[in-house]
C-alpha positions as CSV (number, residue, x, y, z in Angstrom):
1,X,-9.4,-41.9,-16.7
2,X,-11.1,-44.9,-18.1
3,X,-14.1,-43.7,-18.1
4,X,-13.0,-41.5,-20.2
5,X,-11.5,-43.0,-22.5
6,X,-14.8,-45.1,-23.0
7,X,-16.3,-42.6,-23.8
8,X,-14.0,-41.1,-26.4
9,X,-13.6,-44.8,-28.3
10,X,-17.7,-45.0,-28.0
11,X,-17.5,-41.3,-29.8
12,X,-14.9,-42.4,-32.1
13,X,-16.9,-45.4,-33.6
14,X,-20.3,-43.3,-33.5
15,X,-18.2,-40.9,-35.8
16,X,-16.8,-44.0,-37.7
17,X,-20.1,-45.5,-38.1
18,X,-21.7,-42.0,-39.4
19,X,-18.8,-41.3,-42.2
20,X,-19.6,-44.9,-43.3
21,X,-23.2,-44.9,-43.5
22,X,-24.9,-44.5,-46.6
23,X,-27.9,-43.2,-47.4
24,X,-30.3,-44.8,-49.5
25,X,-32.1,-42.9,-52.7
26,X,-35.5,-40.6,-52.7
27,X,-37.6,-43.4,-52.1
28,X,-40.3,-41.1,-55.2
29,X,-37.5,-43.2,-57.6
30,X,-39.4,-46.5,-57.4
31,X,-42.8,-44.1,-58.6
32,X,-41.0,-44.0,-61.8
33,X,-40.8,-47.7,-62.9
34,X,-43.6,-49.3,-65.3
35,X,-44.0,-52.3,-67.1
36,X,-44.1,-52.1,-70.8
37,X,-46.4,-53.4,-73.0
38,X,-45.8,-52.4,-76.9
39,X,-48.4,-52.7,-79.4
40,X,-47.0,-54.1,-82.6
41,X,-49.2,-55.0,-85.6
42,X,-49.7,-58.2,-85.1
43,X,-49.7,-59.0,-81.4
44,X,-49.0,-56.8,-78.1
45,X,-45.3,-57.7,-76.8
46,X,-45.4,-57.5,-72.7
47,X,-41.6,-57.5,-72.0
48,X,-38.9,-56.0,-69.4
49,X,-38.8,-52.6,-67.2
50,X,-39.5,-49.0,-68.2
51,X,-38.9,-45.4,-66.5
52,X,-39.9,-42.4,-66.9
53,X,-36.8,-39.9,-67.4
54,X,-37.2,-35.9,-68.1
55,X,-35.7,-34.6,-71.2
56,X,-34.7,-31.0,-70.8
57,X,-36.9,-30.6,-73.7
58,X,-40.4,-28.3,-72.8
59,X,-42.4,-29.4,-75.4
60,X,-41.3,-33.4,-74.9
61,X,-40.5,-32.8,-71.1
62,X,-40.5,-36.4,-70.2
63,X,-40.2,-40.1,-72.2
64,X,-40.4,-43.6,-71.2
65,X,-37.1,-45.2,-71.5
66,X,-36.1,-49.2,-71.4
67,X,-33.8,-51.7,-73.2
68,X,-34.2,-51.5,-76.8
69,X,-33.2,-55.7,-77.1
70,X,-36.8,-56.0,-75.8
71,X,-38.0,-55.7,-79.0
72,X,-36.1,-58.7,-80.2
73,X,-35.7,-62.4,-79.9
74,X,-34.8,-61.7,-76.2
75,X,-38.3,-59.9,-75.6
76,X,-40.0,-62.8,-77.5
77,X,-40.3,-62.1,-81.2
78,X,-38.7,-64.0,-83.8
79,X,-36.2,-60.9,-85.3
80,X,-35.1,-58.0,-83.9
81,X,-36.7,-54.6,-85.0
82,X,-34.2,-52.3,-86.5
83,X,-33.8,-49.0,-84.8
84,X,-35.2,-46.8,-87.9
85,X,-38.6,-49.3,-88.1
86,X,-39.4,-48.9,-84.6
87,X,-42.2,-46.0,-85.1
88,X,-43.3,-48.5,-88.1
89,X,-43.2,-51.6,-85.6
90,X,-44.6,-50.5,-82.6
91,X,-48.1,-48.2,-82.6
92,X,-47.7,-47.2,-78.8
93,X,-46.8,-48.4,-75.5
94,X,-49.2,-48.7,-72.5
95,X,-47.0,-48.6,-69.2
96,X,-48.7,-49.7,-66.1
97,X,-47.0,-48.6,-62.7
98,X,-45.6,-50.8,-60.9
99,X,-46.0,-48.7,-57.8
100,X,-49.5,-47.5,-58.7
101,X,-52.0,-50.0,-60.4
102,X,-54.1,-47.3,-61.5
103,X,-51.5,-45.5,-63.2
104,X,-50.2,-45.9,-66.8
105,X,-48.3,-44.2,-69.2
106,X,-48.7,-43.6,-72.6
107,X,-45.7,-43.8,-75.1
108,X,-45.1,-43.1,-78.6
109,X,-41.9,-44.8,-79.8
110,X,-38.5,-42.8,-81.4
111,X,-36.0,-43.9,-83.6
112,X,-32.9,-43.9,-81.8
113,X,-30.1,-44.3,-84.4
114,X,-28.2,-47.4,-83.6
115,X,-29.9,-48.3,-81.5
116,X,-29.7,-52.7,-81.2
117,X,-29.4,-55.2,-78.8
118,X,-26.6,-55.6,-77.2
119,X,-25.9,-59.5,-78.6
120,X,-26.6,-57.9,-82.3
121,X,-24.0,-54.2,-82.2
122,X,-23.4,-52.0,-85.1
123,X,-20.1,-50.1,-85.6
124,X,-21.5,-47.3,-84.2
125,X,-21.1,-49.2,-80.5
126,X,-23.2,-50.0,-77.2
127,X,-26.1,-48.6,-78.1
128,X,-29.5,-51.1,-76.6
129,X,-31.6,-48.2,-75.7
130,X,-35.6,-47.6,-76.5
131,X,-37.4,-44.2,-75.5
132,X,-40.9,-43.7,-75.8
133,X,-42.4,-40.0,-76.2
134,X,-45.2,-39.6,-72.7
135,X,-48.6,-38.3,-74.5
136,X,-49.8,-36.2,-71.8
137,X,-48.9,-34.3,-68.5
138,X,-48.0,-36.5,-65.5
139,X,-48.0,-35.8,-61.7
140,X,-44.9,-38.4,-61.1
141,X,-41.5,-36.7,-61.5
142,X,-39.5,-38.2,-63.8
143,X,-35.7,-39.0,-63.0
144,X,-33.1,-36.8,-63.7
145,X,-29.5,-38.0,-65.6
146,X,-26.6,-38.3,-63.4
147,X,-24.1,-35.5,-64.6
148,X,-20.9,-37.6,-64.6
149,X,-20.4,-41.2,-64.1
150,X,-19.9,-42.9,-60.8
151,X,-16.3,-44.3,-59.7
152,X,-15.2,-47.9,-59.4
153,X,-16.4,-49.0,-55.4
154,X,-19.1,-46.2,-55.3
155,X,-22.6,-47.3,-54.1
156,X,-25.6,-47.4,-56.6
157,X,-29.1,-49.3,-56.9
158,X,-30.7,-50.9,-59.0
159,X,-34.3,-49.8,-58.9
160,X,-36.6,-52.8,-60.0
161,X,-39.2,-55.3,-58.7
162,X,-37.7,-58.9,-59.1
163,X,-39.8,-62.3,-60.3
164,X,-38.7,-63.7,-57.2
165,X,-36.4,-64.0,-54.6
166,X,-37.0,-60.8,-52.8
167,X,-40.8,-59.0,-51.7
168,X,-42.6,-57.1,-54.6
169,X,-42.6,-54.6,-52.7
170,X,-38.9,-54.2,-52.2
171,X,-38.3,-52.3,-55.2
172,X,-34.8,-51.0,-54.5
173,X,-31.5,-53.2,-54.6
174,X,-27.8,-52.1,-53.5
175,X,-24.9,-52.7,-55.6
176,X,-21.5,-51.4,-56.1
177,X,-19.7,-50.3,-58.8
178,X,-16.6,-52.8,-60.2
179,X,-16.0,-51.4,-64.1
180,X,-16.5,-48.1,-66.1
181,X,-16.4,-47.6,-69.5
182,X,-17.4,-44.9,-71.9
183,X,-20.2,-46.8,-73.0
184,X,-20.9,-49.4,-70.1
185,X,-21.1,-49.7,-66.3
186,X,-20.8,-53.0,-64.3
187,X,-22.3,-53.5,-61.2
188,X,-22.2,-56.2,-58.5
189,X,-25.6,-56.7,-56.7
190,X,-25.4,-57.8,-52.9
191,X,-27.9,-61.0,-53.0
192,X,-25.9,-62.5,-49.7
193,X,-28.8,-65.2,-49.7
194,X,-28.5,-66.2,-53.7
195,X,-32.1,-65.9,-54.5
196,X,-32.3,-63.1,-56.5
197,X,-34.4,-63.9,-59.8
198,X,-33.5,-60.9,-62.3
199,X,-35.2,-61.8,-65.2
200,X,-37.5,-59.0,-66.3
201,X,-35.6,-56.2,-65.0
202,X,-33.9,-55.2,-68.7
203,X,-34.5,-51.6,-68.8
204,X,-34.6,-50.6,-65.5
205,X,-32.9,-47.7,-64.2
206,X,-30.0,-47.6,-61.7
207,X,-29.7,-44.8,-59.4
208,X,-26.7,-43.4,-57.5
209,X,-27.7,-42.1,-53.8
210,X,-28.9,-38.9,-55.2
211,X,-31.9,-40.7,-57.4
212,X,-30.0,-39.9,-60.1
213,X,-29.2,-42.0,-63.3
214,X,-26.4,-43.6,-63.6
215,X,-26.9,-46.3,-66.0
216,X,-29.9,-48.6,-67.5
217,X,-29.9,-52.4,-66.8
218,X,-29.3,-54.8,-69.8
219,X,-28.0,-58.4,-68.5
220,X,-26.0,-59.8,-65.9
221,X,-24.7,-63.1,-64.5
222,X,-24.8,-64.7,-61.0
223,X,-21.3,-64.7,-58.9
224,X,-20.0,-66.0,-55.7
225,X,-20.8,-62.6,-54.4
226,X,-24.0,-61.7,-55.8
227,X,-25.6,-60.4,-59.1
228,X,-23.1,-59.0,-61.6
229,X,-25.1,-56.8,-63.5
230,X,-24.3,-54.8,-67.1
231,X,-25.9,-51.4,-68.0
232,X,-25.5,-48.6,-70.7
233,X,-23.8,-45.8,-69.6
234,X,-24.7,-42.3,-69.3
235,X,-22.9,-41.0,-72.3
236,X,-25.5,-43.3,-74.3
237,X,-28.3,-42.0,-72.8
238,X,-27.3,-38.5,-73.2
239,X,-26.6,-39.0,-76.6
240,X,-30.5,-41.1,-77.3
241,X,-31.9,-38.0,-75.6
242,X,-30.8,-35.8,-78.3
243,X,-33.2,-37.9,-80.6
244,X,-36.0,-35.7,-79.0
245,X,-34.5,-32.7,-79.2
């Protein structure tokens, strides 16, 4: 008899432990992140994360997309470049791979209207979003837009190779979800040891555990329980993503 019931509480927590477990993302999601460098008139600007994201669209069927505040004082130029000057401002992009050294993307920059950093908003809301137009085929599939938005608690990561504090080669980072908004998403990051560096990661993409997206990384804050993190909702890519259509 208690034998048997050893076995049946081992069973029991086996079952517990399975229902519990999570499963990480496609580990092809971390083939998608590059690092931008855009060619202005005057001198090339080396700032942040990009990703490569499909459109839907077959004659545009994928585009490089990162935080738009880049191409600000936050990025390292004096003013911010309005939204409707970007194809003005910038010539191209050149994104190197971060997974693939001899890989890099060409993009052409869009006007995204509204589009502004998230310390300088219009009326028109959140909108800090950039997308580049990828000249050429590529063999690397881009990522795929989450169809609704995750809940409060659920898992997500945030894809994205840190300055420090973690390998280079760790390029995936677990968080959870604490606030949704029709515009925004807030993430806590587990950093249990406190030496995450997340500088550099604006723009990068974060992932539920399908490889989905789920939002795009803007700025965050350390807190007693890790890295609270702030991105742009779905809705505002989905609505950037028109611009190509």
């Amino acid at each position: 008899m208690l034998r048997r019931f050893h076995r049946g509480l081992l069973g029991l927590l086996l079952l517990t432990g399975a229902a519990t477990a999570v499963a990480e993302p496609p580990g092809s999601v971390v083939d998608t992140l590059c690092r931008p460098t855009f060619e202005l008139k005057d001198q090339p600007l080396s700032a942040g994360t990009a990703f490569l994201m499909e459109t839907g669209v077959a004659k545009q069927p994928a585009v490089l997309v990162t935080a738009h505040h880049l191409l600000g004082p936050m990025g390292g130029l004096s003013t911010e470049v309005a939204w409707n000057d970007v194809p003005k401002a910038v010539k191209r992009a050149t994104c190197k791979s971060i997974r693939n050294a001899a890989q890099t993307w060409i993009g052409m920059p869009l006007a995204i209207p509204g589009a502004a950093s998230f310390n300088n908003q219009t009326s028109e809301g959140l909108r800090d979003i950039a997308l580049l137009a990828v000249q050429g085929s590529t063999t690397v599939k881009p990522l795929k837009l989450a169809a609704a938005q995750p809940k409060v608690g659920e898992p997500v990561w945030l894809v994205a190779q840190l300055v420090s504090g973690a390998p280079k080669e760790q390029l995936l980072f677990r968080a959870r979800v604490v606030r949704v908004q029709d515009l925004a998403l807030n993430y806590l990051v587990d950093d249990p040891a406190g030496t995450f560096e997340l500088r550099a990661t604006s723009g990068a993409p974060v992932v539920n555990a399908r490889g989905e997206v789920v939002a795009v990384n803007l700025a965050g804050s350390r807190a007693a329980e890790g890295y609270n993190l702030a991105g742009i909702s779905i809705n505002v890519v989905r609505k950037a993503l028109e611009s190509v259509k």
